[in-house]
N, C-alpha and C positions, 0 to 999 in steps of 0.2 A: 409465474415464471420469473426468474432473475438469476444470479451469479452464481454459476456453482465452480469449484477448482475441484484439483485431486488434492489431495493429504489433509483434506480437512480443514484446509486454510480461508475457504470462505464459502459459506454458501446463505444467498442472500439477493433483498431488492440490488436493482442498479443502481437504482438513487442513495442506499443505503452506504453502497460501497464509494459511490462517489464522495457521501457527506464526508466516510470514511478519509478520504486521500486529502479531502479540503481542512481536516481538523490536523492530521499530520504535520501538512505543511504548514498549517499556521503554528502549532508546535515547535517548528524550527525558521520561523521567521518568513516564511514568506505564503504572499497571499496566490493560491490558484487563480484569480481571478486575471492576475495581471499578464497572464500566461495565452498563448495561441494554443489553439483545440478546447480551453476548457472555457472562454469566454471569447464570445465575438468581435468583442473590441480590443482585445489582449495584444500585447506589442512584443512578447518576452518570448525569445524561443525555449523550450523545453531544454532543451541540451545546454542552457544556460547552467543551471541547476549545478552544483557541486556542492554534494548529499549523497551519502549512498541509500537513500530514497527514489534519487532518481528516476531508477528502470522501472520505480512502481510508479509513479509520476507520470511519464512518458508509456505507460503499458494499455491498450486496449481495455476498455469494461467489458466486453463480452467475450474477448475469443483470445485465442495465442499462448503463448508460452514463456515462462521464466525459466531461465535455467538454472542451473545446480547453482553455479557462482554468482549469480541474479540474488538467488533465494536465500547467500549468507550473507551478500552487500546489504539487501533490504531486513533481515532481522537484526543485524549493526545499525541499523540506520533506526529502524522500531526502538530498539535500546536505548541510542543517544536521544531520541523527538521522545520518549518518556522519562527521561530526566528532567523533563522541562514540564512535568503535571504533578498533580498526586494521583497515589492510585488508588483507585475506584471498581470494587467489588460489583455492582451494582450490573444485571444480567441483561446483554446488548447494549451496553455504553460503549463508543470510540474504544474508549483503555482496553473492554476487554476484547471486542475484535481484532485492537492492535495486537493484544498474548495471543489471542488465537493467530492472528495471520502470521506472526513470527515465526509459532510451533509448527504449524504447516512449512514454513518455510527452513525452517532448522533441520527437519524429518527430509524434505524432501534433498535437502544438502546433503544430510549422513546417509542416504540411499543411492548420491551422486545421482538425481534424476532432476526431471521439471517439471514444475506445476503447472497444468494445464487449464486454461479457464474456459467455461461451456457457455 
């Protein structure tokens, strides 16, 4: 059992998609760690955040919805936080679940729908 979305954008452990969000943000400077909801001593509210990572940041691992405009902030956001690596062909690495969540989120933009997580 674990993460599944619609458009193909992730299907996968929890823990997988979590490392997922932790490697992101450290990509663009900052640590999940120092954050409330992802660590119990965390001080930092979520909505701190000015990223258009954000709503993937601040989104449920198991259930909910992104929306259309959610789903083009966060593959701008995937864009910029991969500037900041090399890329890495290498099958189930971070890099390439970021291409994937992107394309799921690119698809589900040009469809104007939302990605639904199970």
């Amino acid at each position: 059992m674990g993460l599944d979305t619609t458009h193909e954008a992730w299907h996968g452990p929890y823990s997988s998609f979590n490392q997922f969000r932790y490697w992101l943000a450290n990509l663009i400077g900052i640590s999940l760690n120092d954050y409330i909801g992802y660590n119990e001593n965390g001080t930092k509210d979520l909505t701190s955040i000015n990223h258009p990572l954000m709503p993937l940041f601040n989104h449920s691992d198991c259930d909910g919805k992104l929306t259309s405009d959610e789903c083009k902030q966060i593959a701008e956001g995937i864009d910029s936080a991969l500037k900041n690596t090399e890329p890495d062909e290498q099958p189930y690495s971070h890099y390439q679940e970021a291409i994937t969540f992107r394309d799921g989120c690119l698809l589900a933009y040009s469809k104007n729908e939302e990605i639904e997580f199970h």
